[in-house]
Biotite code that builds the C-alpha atoms (Angstrom):
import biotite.structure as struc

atoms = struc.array([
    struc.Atom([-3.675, -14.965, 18.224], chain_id="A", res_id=1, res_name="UNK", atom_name="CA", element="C"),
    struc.Atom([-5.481, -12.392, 16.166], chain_id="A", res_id=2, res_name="UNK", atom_name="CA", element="C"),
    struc.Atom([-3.258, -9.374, 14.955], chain_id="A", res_id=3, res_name="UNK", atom_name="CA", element="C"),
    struc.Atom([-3.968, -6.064, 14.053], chain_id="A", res_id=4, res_name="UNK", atom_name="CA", element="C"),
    struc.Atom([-2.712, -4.313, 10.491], chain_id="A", res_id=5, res_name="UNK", atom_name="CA", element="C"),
    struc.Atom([-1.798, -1.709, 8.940], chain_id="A", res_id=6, res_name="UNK", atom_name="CA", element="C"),
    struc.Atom([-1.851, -2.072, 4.993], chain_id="A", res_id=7, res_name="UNK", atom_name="CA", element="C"),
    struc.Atom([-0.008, 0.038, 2.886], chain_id="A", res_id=8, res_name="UNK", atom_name="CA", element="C"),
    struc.Atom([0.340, 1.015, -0.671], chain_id="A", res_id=9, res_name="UNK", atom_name="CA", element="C"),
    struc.Atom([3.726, 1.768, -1.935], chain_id="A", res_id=10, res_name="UNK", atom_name="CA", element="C"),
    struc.Atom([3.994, 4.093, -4.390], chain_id="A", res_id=11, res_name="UNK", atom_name="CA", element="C"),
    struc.Atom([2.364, 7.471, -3.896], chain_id="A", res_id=12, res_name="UNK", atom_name="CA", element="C"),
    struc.Atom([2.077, 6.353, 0.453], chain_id="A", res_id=13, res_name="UNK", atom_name="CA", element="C"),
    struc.Atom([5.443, 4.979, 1.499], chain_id="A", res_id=14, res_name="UNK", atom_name="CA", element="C"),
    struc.Atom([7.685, 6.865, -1.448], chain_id="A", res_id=15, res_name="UNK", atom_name="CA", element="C"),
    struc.Atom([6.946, 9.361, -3.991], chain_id="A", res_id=16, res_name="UNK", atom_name="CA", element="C"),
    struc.Atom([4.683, 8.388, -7.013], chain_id="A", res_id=17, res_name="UNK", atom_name="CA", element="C"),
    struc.Atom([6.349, 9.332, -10.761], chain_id="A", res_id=18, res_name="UNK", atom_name="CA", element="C"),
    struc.Atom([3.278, 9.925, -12.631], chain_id="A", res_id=19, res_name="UNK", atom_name="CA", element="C"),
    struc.Atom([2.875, 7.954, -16.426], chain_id="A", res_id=20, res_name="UNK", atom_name="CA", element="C"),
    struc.Atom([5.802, 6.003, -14.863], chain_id="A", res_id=21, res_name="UNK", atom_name="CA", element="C"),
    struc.Atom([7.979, 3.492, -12.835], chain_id="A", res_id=22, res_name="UNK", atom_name="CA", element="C"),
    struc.Atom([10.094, 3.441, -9.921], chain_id="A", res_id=23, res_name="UNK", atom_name="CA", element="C"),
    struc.Atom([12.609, 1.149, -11.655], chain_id="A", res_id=24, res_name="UNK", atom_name="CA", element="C"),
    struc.Atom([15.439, 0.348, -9.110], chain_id="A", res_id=25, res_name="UNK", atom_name="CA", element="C"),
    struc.Atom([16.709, 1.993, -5.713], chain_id="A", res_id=26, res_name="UNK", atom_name="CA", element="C"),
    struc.Atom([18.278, 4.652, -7.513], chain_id="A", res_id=27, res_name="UNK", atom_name="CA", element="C"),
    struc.Atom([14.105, 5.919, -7.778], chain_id="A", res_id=28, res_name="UNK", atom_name="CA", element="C"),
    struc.Atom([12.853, 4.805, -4.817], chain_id="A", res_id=29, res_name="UNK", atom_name="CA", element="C"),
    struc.Atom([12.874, 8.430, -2.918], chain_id="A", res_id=30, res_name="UNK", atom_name="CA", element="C"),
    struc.Atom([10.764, 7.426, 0.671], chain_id="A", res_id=31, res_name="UNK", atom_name="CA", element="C"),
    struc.Atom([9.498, 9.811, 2.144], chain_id="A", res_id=32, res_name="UNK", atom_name="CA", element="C"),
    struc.Atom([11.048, 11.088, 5.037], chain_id="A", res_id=33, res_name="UNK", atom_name="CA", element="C"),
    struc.Atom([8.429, 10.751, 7.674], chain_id="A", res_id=34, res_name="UNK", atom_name="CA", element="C"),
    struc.Atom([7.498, 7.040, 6.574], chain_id="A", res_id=35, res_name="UNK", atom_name="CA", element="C"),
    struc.Atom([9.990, 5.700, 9.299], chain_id="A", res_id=36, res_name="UNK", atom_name="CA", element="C"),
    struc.Atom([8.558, 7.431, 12.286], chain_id="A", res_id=37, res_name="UNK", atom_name="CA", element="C"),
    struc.Atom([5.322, 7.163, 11.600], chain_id="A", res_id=38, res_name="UNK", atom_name="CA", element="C"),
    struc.Atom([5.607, 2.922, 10.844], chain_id="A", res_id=39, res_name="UNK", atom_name="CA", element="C"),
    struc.Atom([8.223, 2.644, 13.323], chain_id="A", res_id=40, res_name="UNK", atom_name="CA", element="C"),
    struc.Atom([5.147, 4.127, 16.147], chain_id="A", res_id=41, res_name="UNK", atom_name="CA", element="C"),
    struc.Atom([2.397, 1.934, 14.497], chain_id="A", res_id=42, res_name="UNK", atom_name="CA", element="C"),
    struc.Atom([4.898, -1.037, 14.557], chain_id="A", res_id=43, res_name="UNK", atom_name="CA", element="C"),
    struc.Atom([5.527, -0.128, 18.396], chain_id="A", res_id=44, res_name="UNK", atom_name="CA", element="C"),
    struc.Atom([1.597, -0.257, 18.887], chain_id="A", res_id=45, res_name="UNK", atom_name="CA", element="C"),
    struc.Atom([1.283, -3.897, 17.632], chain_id="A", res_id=46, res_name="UNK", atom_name="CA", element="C"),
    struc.Atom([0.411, -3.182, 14.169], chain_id="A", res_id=47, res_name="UNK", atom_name="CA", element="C"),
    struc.Atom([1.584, -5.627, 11.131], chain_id="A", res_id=48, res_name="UNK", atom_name="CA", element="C"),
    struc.Atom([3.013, -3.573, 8.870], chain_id="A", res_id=49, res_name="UNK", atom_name="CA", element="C"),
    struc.Atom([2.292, -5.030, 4.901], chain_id="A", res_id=50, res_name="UNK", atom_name="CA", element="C"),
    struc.Atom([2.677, -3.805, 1.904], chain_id="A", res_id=51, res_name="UNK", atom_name="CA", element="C"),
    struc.Atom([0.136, -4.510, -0.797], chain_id="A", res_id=52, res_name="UNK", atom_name="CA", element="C"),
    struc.Atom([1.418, -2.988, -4.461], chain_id="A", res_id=53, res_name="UNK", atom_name="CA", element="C"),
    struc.Atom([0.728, -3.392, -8.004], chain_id="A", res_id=54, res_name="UNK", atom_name="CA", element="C"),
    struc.Atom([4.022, -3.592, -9.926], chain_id="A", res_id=55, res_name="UNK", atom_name="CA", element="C"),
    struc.Atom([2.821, -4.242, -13.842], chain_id="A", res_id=56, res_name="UNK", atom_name="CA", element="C"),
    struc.Atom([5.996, -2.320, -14.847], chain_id="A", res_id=57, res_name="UNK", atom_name="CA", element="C"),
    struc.Atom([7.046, -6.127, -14.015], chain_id="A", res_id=58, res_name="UNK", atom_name="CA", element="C"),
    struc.Atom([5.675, -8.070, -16.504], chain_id="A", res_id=59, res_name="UNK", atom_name="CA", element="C"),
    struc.Atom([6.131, -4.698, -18.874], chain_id="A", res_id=60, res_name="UNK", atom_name="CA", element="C"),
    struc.Atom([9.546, -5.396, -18.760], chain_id="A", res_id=61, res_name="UNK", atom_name="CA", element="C"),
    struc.Atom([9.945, -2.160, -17.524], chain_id="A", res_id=62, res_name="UNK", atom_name="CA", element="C"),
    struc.Atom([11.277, -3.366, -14.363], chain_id="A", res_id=63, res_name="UNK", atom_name="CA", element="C"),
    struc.Atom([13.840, -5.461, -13.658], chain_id="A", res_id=64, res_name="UNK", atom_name="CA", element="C"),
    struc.Atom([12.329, -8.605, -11.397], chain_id="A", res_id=65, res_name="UNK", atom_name="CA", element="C"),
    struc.Atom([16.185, -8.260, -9.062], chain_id="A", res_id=66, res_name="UNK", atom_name="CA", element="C"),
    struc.Atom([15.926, -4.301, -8.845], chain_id="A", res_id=67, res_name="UNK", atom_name="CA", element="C"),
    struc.Atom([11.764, -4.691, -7.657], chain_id="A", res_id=68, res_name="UNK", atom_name="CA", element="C"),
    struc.Atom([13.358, -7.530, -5.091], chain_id="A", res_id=69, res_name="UNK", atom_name="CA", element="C"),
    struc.Atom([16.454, -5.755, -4.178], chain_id="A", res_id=70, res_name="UNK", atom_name="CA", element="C"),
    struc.Atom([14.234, -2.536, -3.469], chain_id="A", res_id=71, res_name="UNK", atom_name="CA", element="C"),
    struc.Atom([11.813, -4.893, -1.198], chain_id="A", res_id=72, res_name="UNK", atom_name="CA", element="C"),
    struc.Atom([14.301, -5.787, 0.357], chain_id="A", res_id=73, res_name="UNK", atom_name="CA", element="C"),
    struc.Atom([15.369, -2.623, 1.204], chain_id="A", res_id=74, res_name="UNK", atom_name="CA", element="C"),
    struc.Atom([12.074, -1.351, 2.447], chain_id="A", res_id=75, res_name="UNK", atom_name="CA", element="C"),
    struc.Atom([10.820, -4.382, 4.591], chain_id="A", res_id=76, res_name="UNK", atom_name="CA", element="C"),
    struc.Atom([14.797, -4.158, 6.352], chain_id="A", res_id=77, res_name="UNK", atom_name="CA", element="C"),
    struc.Atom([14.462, 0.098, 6.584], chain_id="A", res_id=78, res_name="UNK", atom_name="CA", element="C"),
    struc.Atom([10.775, 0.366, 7.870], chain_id="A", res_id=79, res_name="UNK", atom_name="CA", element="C"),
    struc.Atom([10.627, -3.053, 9.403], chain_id="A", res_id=80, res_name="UNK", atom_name="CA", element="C"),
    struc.Atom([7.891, -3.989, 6.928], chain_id="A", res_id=81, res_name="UNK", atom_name="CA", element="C"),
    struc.Atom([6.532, -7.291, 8.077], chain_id="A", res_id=82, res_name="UNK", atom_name="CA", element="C"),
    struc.Atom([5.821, -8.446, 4.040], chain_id="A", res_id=83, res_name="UNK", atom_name="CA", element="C"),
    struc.Atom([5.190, -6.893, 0.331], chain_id="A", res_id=84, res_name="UNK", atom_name="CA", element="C"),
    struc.Atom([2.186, -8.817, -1.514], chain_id="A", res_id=85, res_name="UNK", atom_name="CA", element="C"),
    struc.Atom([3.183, -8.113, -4.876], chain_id="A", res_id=86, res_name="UNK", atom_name="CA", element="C"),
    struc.Atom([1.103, -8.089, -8.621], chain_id="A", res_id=87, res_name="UNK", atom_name="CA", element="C"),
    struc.Atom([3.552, -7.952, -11.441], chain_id="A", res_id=88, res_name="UNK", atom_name="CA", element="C"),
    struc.Atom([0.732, -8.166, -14.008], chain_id="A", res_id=89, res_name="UNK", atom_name="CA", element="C"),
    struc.Atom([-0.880, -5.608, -15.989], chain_id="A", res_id=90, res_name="UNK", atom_name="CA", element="C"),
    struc.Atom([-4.391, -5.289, -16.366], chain_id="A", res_id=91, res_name="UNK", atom_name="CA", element="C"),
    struc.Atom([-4.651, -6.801, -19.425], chain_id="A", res_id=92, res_name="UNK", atom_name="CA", element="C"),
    struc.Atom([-3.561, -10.260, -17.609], chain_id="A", res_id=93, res_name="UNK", atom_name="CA", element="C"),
    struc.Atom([-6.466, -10.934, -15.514], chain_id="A", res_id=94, res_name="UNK", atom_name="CA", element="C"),
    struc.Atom([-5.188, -12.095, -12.529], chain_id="A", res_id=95, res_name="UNK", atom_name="CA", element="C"),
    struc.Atom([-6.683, -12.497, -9.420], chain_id="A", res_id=96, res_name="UNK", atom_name="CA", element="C"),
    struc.Atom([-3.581, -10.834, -8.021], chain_id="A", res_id=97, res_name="UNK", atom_name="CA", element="C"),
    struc.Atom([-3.995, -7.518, -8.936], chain_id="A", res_id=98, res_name="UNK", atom_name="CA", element="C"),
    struc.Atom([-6.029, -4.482, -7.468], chain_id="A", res_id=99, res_name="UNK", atom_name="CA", element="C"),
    struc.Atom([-8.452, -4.019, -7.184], chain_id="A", res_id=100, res_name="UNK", atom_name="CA", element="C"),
    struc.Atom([-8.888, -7.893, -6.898], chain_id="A", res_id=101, res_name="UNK", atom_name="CA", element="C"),
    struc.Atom([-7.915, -8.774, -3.087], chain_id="A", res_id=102, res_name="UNK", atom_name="CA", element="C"),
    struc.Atom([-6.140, -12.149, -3.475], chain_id="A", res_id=103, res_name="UNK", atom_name="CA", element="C"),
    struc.Atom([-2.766, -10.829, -2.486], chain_id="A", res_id=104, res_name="UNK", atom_name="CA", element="C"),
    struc.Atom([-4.866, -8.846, 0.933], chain_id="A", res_id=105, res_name="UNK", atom_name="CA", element="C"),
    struc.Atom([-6.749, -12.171, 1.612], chain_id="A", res_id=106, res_name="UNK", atom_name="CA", element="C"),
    struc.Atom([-3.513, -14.235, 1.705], chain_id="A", res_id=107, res_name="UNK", atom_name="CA", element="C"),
    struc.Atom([-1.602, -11.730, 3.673], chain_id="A", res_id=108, res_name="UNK", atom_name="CA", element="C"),
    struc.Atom([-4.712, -11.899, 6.333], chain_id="A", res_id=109, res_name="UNK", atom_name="CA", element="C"),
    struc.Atom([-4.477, -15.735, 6.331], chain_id="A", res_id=110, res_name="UNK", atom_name="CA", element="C"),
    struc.Atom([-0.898, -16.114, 6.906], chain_id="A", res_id=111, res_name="UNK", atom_name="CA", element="C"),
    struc.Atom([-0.693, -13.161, 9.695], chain_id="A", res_id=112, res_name="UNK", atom_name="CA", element="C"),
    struc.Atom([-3.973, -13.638, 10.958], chain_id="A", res_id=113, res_name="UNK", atom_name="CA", element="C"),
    struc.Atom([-5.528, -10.602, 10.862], chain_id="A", res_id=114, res_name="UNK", atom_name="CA", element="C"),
    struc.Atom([-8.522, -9.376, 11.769], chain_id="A", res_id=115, res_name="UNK", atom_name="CA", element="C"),
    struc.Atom([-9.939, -6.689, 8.973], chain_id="A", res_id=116, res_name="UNK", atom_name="CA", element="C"),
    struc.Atom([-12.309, -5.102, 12.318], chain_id="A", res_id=117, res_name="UNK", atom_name="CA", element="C"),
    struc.Atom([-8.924, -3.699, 14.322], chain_id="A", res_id=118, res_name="UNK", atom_name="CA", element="C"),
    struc.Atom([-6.873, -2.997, 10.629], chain_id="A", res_id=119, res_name="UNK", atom_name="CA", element="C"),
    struc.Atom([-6.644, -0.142, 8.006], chain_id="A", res_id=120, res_name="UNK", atom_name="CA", element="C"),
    struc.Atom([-5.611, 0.073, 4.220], chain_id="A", res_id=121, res_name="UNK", atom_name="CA", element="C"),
    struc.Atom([-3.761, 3.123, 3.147], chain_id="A", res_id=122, res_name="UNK", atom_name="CA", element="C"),
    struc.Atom([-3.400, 3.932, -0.088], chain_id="A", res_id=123, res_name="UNK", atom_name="CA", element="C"),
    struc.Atom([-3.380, 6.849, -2.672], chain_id="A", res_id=124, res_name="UNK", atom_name="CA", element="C"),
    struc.Atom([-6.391, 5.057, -5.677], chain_id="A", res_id=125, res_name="UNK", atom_name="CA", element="C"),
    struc.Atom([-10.079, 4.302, -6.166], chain_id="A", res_id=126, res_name="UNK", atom_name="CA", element="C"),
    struc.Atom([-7.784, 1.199, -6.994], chain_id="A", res_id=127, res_name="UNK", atom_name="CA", element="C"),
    struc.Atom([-6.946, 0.835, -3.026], chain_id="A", res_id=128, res_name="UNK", atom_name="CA", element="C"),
    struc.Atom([-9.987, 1.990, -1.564], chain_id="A", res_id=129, res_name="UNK", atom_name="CA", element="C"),
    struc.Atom([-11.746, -1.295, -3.664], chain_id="A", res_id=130, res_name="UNK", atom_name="CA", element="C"),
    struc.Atom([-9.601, -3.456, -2.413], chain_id="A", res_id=131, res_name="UNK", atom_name="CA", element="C"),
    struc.Atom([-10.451, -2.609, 0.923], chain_id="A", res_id=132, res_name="UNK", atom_name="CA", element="C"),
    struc.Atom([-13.485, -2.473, 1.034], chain_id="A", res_id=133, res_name="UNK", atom_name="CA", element="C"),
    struc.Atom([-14.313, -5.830, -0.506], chain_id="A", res_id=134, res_name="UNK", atom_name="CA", element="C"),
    struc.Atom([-13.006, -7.262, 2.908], chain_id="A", res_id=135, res_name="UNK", atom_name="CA", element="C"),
    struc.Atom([-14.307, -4.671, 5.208], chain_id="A", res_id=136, res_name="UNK", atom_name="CA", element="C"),
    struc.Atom([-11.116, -2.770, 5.875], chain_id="A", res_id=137, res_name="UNK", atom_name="CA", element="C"),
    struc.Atom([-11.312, 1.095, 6.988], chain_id="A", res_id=138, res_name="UNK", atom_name="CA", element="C"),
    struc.Atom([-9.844, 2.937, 4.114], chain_id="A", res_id=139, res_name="UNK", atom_name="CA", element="C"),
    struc.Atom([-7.720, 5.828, 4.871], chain_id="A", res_id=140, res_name="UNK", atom_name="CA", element="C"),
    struc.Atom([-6.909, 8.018, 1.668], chain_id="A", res_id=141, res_name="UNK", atom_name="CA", element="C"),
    struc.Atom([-3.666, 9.388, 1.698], chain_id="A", res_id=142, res_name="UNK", atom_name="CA", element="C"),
    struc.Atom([-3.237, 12.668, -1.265], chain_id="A", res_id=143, res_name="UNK", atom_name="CA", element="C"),
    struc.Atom([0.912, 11.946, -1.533], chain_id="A", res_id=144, res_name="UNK", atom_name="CA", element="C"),
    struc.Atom([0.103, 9.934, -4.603], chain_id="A", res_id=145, res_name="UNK", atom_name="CA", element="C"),
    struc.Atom([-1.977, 9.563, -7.480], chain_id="A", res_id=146, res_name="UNK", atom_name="CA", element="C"),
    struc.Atom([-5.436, 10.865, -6.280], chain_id="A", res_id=147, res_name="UNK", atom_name="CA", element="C"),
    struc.Atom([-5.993, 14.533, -5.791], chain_id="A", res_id=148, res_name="UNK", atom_name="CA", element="C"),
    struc.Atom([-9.063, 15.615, -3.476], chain_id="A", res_id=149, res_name="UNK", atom_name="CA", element="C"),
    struc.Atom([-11.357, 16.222, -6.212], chain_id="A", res_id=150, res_name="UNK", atom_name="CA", element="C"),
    struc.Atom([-10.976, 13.439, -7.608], chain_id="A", res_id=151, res_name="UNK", atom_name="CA", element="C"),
    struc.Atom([-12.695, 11.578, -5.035], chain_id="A", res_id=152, res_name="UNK", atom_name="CA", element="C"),
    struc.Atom([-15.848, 13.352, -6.334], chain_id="A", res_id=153, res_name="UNK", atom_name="CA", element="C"),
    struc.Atom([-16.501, 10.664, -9.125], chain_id="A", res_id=154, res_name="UNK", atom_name="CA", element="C"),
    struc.Atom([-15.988, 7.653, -7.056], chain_id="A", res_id=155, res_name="UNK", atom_name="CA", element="C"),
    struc.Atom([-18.526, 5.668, -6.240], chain_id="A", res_id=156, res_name="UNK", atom_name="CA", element="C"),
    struc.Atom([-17.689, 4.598, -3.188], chain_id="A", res_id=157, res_name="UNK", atom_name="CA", element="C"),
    struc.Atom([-16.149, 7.367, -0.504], chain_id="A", res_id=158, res_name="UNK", atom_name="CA", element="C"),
    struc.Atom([-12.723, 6.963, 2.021], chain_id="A", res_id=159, res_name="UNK", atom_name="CA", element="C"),
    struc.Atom([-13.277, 6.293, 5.527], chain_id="A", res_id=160, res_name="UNK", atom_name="CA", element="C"),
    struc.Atom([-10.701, 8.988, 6.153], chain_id="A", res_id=161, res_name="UNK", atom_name="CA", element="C"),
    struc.Atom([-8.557, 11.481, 3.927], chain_id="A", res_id=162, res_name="UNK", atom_name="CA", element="C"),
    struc.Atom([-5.181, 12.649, 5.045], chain_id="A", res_id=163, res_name="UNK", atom_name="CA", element="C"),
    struc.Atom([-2.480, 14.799, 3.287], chain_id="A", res_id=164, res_name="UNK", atom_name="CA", element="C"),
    struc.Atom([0.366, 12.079, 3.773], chain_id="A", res_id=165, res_name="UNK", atom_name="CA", element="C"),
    struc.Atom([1.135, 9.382, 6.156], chain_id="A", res_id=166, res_name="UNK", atom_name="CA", element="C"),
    struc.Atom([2.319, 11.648, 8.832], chain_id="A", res_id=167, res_name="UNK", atom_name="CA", element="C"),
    struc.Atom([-1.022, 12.559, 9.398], chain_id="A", res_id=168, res_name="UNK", atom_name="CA", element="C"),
    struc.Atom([-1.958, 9.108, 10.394], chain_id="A", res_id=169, res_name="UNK", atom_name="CA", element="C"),
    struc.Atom([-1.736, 9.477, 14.152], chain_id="A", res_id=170, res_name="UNK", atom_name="CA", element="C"),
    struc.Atom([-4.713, 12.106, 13.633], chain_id="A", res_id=171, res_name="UNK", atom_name="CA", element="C"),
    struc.Atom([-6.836, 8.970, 12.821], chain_id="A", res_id=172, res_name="UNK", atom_name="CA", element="C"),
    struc.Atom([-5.430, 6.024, 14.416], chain_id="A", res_id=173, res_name="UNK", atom_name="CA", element="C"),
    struc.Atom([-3.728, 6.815, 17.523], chain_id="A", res_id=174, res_name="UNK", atom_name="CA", element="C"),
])
């Protein structure tokens, strides 16, 4: 069976982004109040819901390994996430892991089976769009992060849709 996905960012998409710094423990992690509606109708519609997140603040030692599981946790049990694909390096590691590198987005493809033709990334970075583009995944921008519109101006390679925030999503993908 082939499935259908929908992957997601964290930070800046699913809860708020702290700019210059970490969402630490649950304490931090403020989600957005929409998020649970608007998965909870893509979930509904077949989707897989996965998250796909860079979490360097890991390896920092910045963030506690338990608090980044216990918040996981948390999220895949409260929006019925289907997984979190996780990077706890920094750049300065080069892994294969982290974005925009697609490791973590080509394993999460293999073990749900996904087909990148009927499946979106959202995410909030030049970081995210890379990612999903190097496996031909529609790239919807979302500007409740880390990006801001004019921003996109310098990138090399464009969205395949912007949106304010995730509620917006059923504007693109109904």
């Amino acid at each position: 069976m082939i499935n259908k996905a929908l992957f997601l960012d964290r930070d800046g998409v699913l809860n708020k982004y702290i700019p210059n710094n970490y969402t630490k423990n649950l304490n931090e992690l403020f989600v957005f109040k929409y998020v649970f509606k608007i998965l909870k109708y893509y979930k509904n519609k077949g989707f897989k819901l996965i998250v796909i997140t860079n979490q360097a603040g890991i390896n920092k030692g910045i963030i506690n390994y338990k608090d980044f599981i216990l918040m996981s946790k948390y999220l895949i049990y409260y929006l019925r996430l289907d997984a979190i694909y996780f990077c706890p390096h920094t750049d300065e590691d080069n892994c294969f892991c982290r974005k925009p590198k697609n490791l973590l987005l080509k394993k999460a493809m293999e073990k749900f089976k996904i087909d990148p033709n009927l499946s979106y990334f959202i995410g909030d970075s030049y970081r995210d769009l890379l990612t999903a583009k190097s496996l031909n995944i529609k790239f919807v921008l979302v500007l409740s992060g880390q990006t801001r519109l004019e921003d996109i101006n310098y990138w090399h390679y464009k969205p395949d849709y912007i949106i304010k925030n995730l509620k917006y999503l059923k504007d693109i993908i109904c």
